[in-house]
C-alpha positions as CSV (number, residue, x, y, z in Angstrom):
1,X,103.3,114.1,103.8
2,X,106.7,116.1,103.6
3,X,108.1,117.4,100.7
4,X,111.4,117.6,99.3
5,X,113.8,118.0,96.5
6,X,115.2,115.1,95.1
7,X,118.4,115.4,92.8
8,X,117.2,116.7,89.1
9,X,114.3,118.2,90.2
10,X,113.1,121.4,90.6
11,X,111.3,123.2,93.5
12,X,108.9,125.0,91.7
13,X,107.5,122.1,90.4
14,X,107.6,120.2,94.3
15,X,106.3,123.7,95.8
16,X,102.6,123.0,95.4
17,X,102.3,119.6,93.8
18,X,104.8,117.0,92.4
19,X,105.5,117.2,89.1
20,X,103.4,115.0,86.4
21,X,106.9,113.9,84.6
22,X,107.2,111.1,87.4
23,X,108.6,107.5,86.2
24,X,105.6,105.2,84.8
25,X,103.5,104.0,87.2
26,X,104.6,100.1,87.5
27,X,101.8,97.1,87.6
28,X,100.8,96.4,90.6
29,X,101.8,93.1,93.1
30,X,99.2,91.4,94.1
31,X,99.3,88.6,97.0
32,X,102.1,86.6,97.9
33,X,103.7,83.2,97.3
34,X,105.2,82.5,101.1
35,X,103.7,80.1,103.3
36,X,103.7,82.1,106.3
37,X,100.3,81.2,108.0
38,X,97.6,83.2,110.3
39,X,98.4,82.8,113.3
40,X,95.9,81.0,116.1
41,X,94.7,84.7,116.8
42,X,94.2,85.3,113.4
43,X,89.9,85.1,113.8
44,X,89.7,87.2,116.9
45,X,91.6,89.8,114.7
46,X,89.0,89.5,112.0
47,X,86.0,89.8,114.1
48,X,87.8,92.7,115.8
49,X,88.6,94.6,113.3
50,X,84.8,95.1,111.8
51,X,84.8,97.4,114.7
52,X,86.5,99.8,112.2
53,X,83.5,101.5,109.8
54,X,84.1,103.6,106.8
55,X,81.1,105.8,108.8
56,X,82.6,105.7,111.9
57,X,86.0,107.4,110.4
58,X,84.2,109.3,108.6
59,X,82.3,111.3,111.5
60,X,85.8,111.9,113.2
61,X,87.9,112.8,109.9
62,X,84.9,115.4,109.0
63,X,85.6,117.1,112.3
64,X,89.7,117.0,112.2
65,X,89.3,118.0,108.7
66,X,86.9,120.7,109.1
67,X,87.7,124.5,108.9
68,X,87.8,125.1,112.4
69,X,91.1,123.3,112.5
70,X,92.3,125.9,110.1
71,X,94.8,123.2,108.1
72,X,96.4,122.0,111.3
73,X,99.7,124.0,111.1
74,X,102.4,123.6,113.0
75,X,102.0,125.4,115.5
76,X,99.0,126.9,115.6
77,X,95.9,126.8,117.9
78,X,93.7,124.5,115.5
79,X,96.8,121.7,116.0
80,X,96.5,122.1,119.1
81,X,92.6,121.6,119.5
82,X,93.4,118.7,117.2
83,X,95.6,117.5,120.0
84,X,93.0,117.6,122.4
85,X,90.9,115.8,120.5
86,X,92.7,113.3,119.9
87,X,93.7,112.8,123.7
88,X,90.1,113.3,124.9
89,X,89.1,110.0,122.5
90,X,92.0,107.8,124.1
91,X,90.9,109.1,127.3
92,X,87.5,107.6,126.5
93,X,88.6,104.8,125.6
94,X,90.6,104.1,128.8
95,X,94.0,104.1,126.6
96,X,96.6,104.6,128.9
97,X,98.5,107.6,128.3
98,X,102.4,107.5,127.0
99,X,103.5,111.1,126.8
100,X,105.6,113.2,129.2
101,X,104.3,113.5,133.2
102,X,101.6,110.5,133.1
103,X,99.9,112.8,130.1
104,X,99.1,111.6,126.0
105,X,101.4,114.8,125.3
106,X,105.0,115.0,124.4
107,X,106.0,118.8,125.2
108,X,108.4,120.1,122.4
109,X,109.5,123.4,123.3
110,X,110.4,125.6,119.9
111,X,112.0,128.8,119.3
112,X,109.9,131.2,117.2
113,X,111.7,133.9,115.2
114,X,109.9,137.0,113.7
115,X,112.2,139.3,111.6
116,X,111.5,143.2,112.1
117,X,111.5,143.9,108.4
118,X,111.2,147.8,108.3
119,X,114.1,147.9,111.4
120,X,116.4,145.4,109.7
121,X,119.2,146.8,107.0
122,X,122.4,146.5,105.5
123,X,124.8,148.6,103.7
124,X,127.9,148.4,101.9
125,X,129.3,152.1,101.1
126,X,126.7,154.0,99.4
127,X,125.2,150.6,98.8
128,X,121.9,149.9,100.3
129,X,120.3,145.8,100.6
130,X,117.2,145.3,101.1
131,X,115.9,142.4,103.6
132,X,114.7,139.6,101.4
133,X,115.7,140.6,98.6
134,X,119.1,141.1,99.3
135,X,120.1,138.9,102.6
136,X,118.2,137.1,105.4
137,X,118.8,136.7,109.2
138,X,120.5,133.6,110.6
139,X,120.4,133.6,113.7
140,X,118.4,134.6,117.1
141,X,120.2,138.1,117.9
142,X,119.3,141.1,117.1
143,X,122.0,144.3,116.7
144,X,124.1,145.9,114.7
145,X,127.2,145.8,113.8
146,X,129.5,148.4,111.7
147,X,133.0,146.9,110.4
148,X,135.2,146.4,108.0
149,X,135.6,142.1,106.6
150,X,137.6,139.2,106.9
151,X,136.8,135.9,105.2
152,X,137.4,132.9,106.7
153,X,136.8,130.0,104.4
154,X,134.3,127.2,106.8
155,X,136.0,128.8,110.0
156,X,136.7,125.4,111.9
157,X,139.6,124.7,113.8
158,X,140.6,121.4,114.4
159,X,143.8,121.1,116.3
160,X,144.6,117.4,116.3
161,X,144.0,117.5,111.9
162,X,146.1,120.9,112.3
163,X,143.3,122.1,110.9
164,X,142.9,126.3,111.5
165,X,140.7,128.4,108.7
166,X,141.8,131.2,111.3
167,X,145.6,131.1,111.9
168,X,147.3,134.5,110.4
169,X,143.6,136.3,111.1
170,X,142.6,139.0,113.4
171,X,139.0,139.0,113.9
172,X,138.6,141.5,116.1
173,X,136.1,144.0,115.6
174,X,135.5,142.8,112.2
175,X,132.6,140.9,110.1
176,X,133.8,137.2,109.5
177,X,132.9,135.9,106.1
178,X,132.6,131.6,106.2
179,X,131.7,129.5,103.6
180,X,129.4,127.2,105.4
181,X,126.4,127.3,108.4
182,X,128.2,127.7,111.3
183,X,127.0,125.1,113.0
184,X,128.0,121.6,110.4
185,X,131.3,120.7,110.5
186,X,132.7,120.2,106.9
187,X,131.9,117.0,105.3
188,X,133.8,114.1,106.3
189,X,134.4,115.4,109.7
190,X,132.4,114.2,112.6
191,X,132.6,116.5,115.7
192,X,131.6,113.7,117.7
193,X,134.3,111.6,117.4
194,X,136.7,114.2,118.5
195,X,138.2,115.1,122.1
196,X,136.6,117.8,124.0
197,X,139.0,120.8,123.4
198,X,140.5,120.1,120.2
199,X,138.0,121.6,117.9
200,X,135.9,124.8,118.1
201,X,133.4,125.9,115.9
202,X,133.4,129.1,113.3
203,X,130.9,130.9,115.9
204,X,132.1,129.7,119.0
205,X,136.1,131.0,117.8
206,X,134.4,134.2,116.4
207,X,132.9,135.0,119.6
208,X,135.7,134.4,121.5
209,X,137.9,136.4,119.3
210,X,135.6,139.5,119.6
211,X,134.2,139.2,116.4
212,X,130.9,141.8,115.4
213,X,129.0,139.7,113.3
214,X,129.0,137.0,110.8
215,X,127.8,136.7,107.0
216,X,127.3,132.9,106.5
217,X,127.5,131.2,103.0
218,X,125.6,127.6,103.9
219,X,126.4,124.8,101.8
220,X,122.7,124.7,101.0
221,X,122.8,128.0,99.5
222,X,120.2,127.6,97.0
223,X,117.4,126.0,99.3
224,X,117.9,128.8,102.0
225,X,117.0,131.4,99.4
226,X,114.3,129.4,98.2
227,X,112.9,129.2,101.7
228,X,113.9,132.7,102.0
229,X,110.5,134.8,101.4
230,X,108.9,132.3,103.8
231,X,111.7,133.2,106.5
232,X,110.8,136.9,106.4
233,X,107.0,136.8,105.4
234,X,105.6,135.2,108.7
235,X,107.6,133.7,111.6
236,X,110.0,130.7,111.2
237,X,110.4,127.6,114.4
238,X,113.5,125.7,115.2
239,X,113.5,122.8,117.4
240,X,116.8,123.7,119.6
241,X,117.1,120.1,121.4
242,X,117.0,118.9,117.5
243,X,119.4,121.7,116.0
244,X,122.4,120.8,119.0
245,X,122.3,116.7,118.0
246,X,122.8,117.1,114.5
247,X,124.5,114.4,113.0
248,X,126.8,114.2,109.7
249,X,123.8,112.5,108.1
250,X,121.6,115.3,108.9
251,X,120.6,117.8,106.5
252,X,120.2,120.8,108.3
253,X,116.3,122.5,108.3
254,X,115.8,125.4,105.9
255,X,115.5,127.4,109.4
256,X,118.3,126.5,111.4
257,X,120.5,129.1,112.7
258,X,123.8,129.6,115.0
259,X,123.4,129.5,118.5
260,X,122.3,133.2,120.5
261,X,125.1,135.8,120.5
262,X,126.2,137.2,117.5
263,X,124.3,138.8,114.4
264,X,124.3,136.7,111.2
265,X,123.0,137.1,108.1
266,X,123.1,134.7,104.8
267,X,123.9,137.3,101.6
268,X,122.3,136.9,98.5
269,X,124.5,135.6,95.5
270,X,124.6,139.6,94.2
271,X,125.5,140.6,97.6
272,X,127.9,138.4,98.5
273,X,129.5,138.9,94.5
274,X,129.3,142.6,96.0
275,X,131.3,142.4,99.2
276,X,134.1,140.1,97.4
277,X,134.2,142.6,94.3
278,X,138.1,143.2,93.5
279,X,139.2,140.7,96.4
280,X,141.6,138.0,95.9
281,X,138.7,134.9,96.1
282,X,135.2,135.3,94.6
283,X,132.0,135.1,95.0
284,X,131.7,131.6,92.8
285,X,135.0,130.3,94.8
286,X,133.0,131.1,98.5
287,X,129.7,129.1,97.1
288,X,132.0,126.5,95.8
289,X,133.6,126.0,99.2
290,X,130.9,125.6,101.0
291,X,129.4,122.6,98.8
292,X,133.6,121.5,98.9
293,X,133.6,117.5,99.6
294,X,135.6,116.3,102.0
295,X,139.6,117.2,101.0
296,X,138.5,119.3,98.5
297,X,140.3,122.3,98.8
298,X,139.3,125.8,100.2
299,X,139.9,129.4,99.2
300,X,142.9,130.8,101.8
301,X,141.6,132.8,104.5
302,X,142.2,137.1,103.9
303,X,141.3,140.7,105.4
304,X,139.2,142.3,102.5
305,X,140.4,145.8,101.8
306,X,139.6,147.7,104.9
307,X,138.2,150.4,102.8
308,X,135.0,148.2,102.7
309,X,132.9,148.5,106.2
310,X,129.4,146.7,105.8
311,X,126.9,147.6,108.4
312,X,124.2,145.6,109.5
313,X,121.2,146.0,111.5
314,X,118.7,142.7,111.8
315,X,115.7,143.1,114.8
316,X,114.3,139.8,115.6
317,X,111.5,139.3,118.2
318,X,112.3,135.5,119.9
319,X,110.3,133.9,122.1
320,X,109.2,130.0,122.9
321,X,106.1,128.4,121.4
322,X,105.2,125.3,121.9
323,X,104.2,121.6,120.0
324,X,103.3,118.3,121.1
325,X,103.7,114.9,119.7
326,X,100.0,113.1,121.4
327,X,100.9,109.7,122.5
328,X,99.0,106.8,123.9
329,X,99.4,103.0,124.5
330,X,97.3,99.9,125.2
331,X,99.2,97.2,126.8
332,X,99.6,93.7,126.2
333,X,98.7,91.1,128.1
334,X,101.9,89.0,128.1
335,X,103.9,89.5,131.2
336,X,106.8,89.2,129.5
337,X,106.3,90.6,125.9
338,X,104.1,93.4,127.0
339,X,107.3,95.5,127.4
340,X,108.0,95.0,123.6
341,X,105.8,97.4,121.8
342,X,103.9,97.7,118.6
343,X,104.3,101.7,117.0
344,X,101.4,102.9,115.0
345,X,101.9,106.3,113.9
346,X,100.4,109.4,111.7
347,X,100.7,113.1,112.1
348,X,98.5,115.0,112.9
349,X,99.2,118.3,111.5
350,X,98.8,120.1,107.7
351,X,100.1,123.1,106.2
352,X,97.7,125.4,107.2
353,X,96.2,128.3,105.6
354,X,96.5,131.3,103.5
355,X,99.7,133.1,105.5
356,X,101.2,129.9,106.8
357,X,101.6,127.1,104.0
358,X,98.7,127.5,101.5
359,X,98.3,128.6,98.3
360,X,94.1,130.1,98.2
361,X,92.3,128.5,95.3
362,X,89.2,130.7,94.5
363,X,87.8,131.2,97.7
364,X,89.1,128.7,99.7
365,X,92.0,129.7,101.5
366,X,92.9,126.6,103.9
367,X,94.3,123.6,103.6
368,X,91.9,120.7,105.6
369,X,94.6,117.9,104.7
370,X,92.0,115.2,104.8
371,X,94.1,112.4,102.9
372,X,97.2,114.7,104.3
373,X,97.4,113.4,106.8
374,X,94.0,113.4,108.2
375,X,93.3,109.8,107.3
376,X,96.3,108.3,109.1
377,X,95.0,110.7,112.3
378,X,91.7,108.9,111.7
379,X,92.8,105.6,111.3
380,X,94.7,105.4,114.0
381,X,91.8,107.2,116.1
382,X,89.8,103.7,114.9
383,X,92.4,101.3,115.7
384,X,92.8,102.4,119.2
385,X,89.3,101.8,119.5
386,X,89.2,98.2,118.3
387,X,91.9,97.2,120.2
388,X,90.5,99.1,123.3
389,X,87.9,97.0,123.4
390,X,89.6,93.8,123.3
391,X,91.0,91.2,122.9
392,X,94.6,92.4,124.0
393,X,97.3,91.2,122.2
394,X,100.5,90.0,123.9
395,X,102.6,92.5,123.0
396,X,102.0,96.3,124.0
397,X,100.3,98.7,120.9
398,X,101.8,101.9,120.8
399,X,99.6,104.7,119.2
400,X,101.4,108.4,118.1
401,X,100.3,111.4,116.8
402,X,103.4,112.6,115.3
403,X,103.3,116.9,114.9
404,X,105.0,118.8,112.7
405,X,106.1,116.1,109.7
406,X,105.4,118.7,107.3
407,X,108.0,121.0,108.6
408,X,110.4,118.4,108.0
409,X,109.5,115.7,110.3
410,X,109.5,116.9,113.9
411,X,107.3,115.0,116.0
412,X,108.8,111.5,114.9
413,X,113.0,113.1,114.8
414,X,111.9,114.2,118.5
415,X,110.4,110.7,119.8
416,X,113.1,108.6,118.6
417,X,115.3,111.1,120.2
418,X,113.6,110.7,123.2
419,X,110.9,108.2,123.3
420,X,108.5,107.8,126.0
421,X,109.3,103.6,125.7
422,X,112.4,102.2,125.1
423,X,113.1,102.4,121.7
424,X,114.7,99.1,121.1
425,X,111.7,97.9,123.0
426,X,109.7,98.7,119.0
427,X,109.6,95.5,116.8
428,X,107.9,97.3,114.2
429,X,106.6,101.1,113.3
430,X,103.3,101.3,110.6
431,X,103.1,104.7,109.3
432,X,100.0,105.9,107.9
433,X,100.5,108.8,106.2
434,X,97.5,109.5,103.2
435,X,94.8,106.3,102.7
436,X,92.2,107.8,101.5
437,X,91.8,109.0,98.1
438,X,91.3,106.9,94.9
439,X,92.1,107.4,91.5
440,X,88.5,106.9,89.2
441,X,88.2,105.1,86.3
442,X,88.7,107.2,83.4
443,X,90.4,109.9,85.1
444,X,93.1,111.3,82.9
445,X,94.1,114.3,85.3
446,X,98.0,114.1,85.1
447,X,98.3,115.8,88.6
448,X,96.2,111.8,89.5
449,X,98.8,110.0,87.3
450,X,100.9,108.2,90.7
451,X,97.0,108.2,92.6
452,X,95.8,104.2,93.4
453,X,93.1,102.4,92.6
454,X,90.3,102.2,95.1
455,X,91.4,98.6,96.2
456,X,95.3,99.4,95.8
457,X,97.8,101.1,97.9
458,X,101.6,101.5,97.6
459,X,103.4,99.8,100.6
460,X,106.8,101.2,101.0
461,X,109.8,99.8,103.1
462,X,108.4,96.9,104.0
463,X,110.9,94.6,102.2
464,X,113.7,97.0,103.1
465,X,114.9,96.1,106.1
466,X,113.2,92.5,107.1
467,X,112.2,89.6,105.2
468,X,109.9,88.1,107.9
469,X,107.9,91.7,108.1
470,X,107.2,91.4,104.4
471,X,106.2,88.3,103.9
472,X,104.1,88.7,107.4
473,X,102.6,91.7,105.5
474,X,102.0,90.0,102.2
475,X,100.5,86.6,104.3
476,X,97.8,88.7,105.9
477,X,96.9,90.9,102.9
478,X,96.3,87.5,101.1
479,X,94.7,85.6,103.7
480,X,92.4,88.6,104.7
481,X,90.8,91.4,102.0
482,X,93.1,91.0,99.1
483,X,94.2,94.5,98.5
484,X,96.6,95.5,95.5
485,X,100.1,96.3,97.0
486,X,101.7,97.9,94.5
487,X,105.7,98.1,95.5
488,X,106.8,101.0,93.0
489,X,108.2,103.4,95.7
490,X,110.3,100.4,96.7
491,X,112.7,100.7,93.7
492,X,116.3,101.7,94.5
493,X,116.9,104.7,92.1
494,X,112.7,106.0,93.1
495,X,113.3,109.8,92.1
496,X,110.5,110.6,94.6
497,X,112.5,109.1,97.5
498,X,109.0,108.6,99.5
499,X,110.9,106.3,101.8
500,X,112.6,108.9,103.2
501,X,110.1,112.0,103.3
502,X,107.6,110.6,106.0
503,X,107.5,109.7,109.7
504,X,108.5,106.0,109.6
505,X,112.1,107.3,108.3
506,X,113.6,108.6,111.8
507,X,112.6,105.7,113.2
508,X,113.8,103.2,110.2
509,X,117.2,105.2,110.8
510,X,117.3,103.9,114.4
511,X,117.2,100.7,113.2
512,X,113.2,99.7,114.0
513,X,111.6,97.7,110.9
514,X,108.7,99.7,109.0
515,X,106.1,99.5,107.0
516,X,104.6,102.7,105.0
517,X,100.9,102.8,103.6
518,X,100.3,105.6,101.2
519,X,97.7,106.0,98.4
520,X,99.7,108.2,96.2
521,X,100.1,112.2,95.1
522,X,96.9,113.9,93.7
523,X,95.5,117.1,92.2
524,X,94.6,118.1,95.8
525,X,98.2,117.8,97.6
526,X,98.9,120.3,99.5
527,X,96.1,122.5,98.3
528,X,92.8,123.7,100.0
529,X,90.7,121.4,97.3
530,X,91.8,118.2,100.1
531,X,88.4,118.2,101.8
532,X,86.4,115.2,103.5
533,X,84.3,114.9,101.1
534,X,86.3,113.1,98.6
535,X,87.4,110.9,100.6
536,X,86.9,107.0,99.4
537,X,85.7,105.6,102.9
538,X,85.4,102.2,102.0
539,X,89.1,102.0,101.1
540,X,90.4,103.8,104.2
541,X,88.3,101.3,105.9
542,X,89.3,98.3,104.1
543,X,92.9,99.7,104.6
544,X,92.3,100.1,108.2
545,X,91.2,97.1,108.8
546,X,94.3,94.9,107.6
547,X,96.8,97.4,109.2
548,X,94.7,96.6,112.3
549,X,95.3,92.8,111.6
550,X,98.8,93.0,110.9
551,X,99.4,95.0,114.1
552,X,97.0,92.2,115.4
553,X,99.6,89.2,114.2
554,X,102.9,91.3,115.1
555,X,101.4,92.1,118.6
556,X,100.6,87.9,119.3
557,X,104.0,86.9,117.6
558,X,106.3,84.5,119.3
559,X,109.0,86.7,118.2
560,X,109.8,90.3,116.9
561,X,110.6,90.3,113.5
562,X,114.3,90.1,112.5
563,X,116.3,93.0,110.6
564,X,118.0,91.1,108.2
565,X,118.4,94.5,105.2
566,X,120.3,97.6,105.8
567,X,118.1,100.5,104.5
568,X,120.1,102.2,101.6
569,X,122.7,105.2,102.8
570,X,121.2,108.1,101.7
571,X,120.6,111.8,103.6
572,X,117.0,112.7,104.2
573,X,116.4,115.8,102.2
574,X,114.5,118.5,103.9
């Protein structure tokens, strides 16, 4: 599952486990008072879903689990033989494939960036910063550049809100200073609502006004530098279809970066507090502008004294590498509601190993991501074997293997982007995302203090957004195994924000109902200590099993379940 920072807490805390000062675990709901009854294929559902065995999943999960996989990061050969896997089971179970060119793959092309670190410099005077430590790249072009400064507060220009950071500035042959990314528009102001021609961007002006480079001041400041040693240590991936949709609601990825064409660089807080040193805005006043709400009011563009000439030199190797979402679907058998579709979805990927995500404990230096999300891969491997075997619902089941949800959920942004079926065709998306550990009796480990029960499991967003999915939820829990649903996650003011940091959000956000399943943070997330073998099998089953049944009774529904909720406003955090 993704992490994230949530407002008030701290990433060193987040960076290898959540912290153990979460809000009190609440009791647990159990069953349900509606009277929504099983429906007439309620039985078949039953008897189908014994299909699903705590030994069967477990045979699969050892293998997608193992080391071979190498933690399944994103990219890396071992998701990709994951990927295969998965395919080559839906292929053996005659599941019909739903991914790009009549294959079970979705083809996500990425860029990969690699940052030259002994070739890369800069230098202010007699003044000397070192890469990392001092500034990172932002951006895909390598150069140099050798100038003297201009700042130009967020650099947009916005002629019909007379709007110009640039007007009274020459940037030729200089360095252009902006308090933001270069590629967000300042809060408040969407891009897309405006006329083609009346607005260009701080790059694309820049550019055309024979700027030499660019030193960007995001309005995420603090969270690039965080990500910062990762950036330069091994190579960072953007998803460019992704980075050019950005919406206002959009937080921008750690690794996003300006189009191609000219070099750019983020400066640290010293750095920048060095460049600005006896000029008429500060440092403080550049970071403060580029966190500025909308109206809030900006530092006046200036030339800096044009005694100061910074020159930079940033080598980047780019080249493409590639990703795929695995997608498969078994179709209903309603000529009419087999074009609606039931969405079951998991990634597929982890954070690796030593070098890529993962921290080595002792001697183990790889990350299986078992529970993480190795479970949901499993379970959904288990479904699409019951169901493959009959008997077919009415409606369509949709089955994907989301990639890259770790590095700030790729797979599921991309497909609800641009989904294989039509995405209003979806009546409901079940994530899966971590079923399978349990928290022992008598365990006092504060790292298992949010962990369930093994006959409990939190349930997220399903009373969020429709009334008819929740209590279809609750009905078949209660008529079926009984399982503790414990809604904590579900609270308004949740610090965690778990709604929002898994797959099922991008596709919540396009308005499809959802319905989360997720057994809780432990002492081995996001560590290499999230092996197979402590997996509880007979809850991933058990768990299995009624997902499979209420995919069962959405599937044979009369209709699709209504979206009577708005999900709370709120930005994902990345």
């Amino acid at each position: 599952m993704r992490r994230f920072i949530a407002a008030g807490l701290v990433l060193a805390s987040l960076f290898f486990a959540l912290p153990a000062t979460c809000a009190q675990q609440r009791p647990a709901v159990r069953g349900a008072t509606g009277a929504t009854a099983p429906s007439r294929s309620f039985a078949a559902a039953r008897e189908a879903a014994e299909r699903i065995t705590a030994e069967g999943m477990k045979e699969v999960l050892y293998f997608i689990a193992s080391d071979e996989m190498a933690g399944r990061d994103t990219p890396s050969p071992g998701l990709d033989k994951t990927a295969q896997y998965i395919a080559d089971r839906l292929k053996s179970l005659k599941v019909k494939p739903a991914g790009d060119k009549g294959s079970f793959f979705q083809r996500i092309t990425m860029t990969k960036t690699e940052v030259d670190r002994a070739g890369s410099s800069a230098r202010l005077g007699e003044r000397v910063f070192r890469l990392g430590e001092d500034f990172l790249p932002s951006g895909r072009t390598s150069g140099e550049a050798e100038a003297p400064m201009v700042y130009a507060g967020h650099g947009w220009v916005i002629r019909s809100k007379k709007v110009d950071a640039y007007s009274g500035l020459d940037v030729r042959d200089k360095i252009v200073i902006i308090s933001g990314d270069g590629v967000a528009p300042p809060p408040g102001v969407s891009v897309a609502s405006l006329q083609a021609g009346d607005w260009e961007s701080p790059v694309s002006y820049a550019q055309k006004h024979g700027a030499r480079a660019l030193v960007l001041v995001p309005r995420n400041f603090e969270r690039r530098w965080r990500y910062g040693a990762m950036t330069v240590a091994r190579p960072s991936y953007t998803i460019p279809r992704l980075e050019n949709l950005s919406s206002d609601d959009d937080e921008e990825e750690p690794g996003s970066a300006p189009p191609a064409g000219l070099v750019s660089i983020i400066p640290s807080r010293e750095m920048l507090e060095a460049l600005l040193e006896g000029e008429p805005t500060d440092a403080a006043s550049v970071l403060g502008a580029a966190q500025a709400t909308a109206g809030g009011e900006q530092p006046k563009s200036f030339a800096l004294s044009p005694s100061k000439r910074l020159r930079l030199n940033v080598r980047l190797s780019v080249t493409d590498a590639l990703t795929h979402n695995v997608i498969g679907v078994i179709e209903g058998k309603d000529s009419k509601l087999k074009g609606e579709y039931v969405a079951l979805g998991a990634h597929y990927d982890h954070v690796g190993a030593s070098g890529a995500g993962c921290r080595p404990v002792g001697g183990d230096s790889i990350c299986n991501g078992a529970d993480d999300d190795g479970s949901g891969t499993t379970a959904l491997l288990a479904m699409a074997e019951a169901f493959s075997k009959g008997p077919r619902p009415r409606r369509s089941i949709l089955f994907v293997w989301h990639t890259g949800e770790e590095k700030g959920l790729w797979g599921s942004e991309y497909f609800t982007r641009y989904p294989t079926v039509p995405l209003k065709q979806i009546v409901t998306q079940i994530n899966i995302d971590m079923i399978g550990r349990s928290k022992q009796a008598g365990d006092t480990n504060p790292a298992n203090k949010m962990l369930t029960g093994p006959d409990e499991i939190y349930v997220i967003g399903s009373r969020m957004m429709s009334t008819q999915l929740a209590e279809l939820n609750e009905a078949v829990n209660r008529d079926y195994l009984g399982l503790k649903y414990n809604y904590h996650y579900d609270e308004p003011n949740d610090p965690e924000r778990l709604f929002y940091r898994s797959d099922h959000f991008n596709y919540a956000r396009k308005g499809v109902p959802i319905i989360f399943y997720f057994d809780g943070v432990h002492e081995d997330y996001h560590r290499p200590g999230d092996h197979a073998d402590k997996i509880d099998y007979r809850k991933m089953q058990n768990i299995t099993r009624t997902v499979f049944i209420l995919a069962s009774e959405l599937a044979n529904a009369d209709k699709r379940p209504v979206v009577d909720k708005q999900i709370p406003a709120a930005r994902l955090e990345r």
